[in-house]
C-alpha positions in Angstrom: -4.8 23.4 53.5 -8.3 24.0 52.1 -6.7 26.9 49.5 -4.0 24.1 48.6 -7.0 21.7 47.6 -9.1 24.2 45.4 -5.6 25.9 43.6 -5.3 22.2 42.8 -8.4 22.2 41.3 -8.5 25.1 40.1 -5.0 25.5 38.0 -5.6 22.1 35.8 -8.8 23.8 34.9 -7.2 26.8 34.0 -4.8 25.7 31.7 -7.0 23.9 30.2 -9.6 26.7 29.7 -6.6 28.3 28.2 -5.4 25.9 25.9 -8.4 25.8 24.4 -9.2 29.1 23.6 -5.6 29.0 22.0 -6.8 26.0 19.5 -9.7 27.7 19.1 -8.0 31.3 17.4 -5.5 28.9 15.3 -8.3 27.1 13.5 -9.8 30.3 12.7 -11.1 30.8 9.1 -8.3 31.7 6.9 -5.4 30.6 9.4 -2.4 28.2 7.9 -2.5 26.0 11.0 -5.8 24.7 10.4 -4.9 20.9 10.0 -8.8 20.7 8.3 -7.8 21.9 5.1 -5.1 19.6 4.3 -5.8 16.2 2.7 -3.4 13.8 1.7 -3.8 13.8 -2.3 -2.0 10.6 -3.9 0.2 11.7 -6.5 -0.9 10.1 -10.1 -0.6 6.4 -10.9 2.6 6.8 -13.2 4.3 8.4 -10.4 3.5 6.3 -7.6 4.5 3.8 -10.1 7.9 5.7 -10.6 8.6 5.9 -6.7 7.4 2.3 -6.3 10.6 1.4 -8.8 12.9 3.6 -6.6 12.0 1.0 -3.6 12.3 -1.3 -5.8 15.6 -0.8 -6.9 16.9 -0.3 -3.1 15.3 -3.7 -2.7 12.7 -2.1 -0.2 10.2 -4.3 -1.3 7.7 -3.2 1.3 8.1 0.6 0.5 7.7 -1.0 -2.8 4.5 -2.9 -2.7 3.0 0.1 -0.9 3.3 2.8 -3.5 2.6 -0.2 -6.4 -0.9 -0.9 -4.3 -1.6 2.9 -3.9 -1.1 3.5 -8.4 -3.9 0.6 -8.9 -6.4 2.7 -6.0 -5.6 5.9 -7.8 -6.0 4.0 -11.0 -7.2 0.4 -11.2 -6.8 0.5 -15.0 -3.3 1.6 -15.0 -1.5 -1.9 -16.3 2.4 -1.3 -15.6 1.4 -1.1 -11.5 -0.1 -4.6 -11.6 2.7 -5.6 -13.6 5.4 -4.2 -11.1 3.5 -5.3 -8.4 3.4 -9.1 -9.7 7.0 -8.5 -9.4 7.2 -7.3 -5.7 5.0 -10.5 -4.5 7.5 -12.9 -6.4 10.3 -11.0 -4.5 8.3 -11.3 -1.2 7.6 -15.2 -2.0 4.2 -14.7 -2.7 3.3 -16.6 -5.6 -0.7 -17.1 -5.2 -0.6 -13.6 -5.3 2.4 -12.6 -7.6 0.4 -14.7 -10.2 -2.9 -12.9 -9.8 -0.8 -9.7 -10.1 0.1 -10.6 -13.4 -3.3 -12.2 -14.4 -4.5 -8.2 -14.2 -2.0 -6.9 -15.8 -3.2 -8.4 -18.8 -6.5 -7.4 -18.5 -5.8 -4.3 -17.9 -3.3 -3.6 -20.8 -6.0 -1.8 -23.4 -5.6 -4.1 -26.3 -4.9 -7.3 -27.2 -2.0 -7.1 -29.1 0.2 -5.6 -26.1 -1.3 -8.5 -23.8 0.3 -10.7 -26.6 3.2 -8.6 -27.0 3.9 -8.9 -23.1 5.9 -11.9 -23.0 7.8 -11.6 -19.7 4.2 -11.5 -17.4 3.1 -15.0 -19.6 6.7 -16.2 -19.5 6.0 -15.6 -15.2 2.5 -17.1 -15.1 3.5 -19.8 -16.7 6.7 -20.2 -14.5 4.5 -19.3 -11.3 1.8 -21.8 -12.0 4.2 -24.6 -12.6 5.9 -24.1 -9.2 2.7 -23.7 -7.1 1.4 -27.2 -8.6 4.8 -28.6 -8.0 4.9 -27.4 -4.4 1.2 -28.3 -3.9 2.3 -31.9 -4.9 5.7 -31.8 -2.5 3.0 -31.1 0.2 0.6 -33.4 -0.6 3.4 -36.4 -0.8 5.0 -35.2 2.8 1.9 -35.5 5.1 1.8 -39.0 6.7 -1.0 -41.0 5.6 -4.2 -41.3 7.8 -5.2 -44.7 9.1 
């Protein structure tokens, strides 16, 4: 019974000896295993842009929003992902947001003349404002009054 006790003892610690020495020879200098040497490296912000439009197209506006939000960290100055974004929020009903979306797209775009030129993101500010007053005022006018 005793030599039944330490085998189990002694076999865990074993394998486990063993399985270490194993991860130790595959992350060896110079070995392709070696999960240290690989970082995830975003690809530019036009592309992530590009794959953002993909989703965006399939109407997978989360897949969307994600690859919109990872152009503007690999580029915050990069105007067509806030623009694309602004779009994703409206699509997700998120207005407050949608709107700020848009707000940077402007001031990101490098000159003024293409902030005027850009039509379609005032056209949306202009349309997003006017429905987050109106529904500020719908909630305002449903809550009971307070005696």
């Amino acid at each position: 019974m005793r030599r039944f006790a330490i085998g189990l003892f002694v076999v865990p610690l074993l394998l486990a000896s063993l399985s270490t020495s194993l991860g130790a020879q595959s992350a060896a200098p110079g070995n392709q295993s070696n999960n240290d040497s690989y970082h995830y490296v975003p690809p530019p912000a036009w592309k992530s842009v590009e794959i953002g439009n993909f989703y965006l197209h399939r109407k997978d506006y989360r897949g969307a929003l994600s690859r919109y939000k990872e152009a503007i960290r690999t580029d915050s100055d990069y105007a067509p992902a806030y623009l694309q974004l602004g779009k994703v929020y409206e699509k997700l009903g998120r207005k407050r947001k949608a709107l700020a979306a848009y707000r940077e797209y402007l001031n990101a775009l490098p000159s003024e003349k293409q902030a005027d030129e850009a039509k379609g993101a005032h056209k949306a500010i202009r349309r997003l404002e006017r429905e987050l007053q109106n529904s500020g005022r719908t909630q305002h006018k449903a809550r009971p009054a307070r005696e």
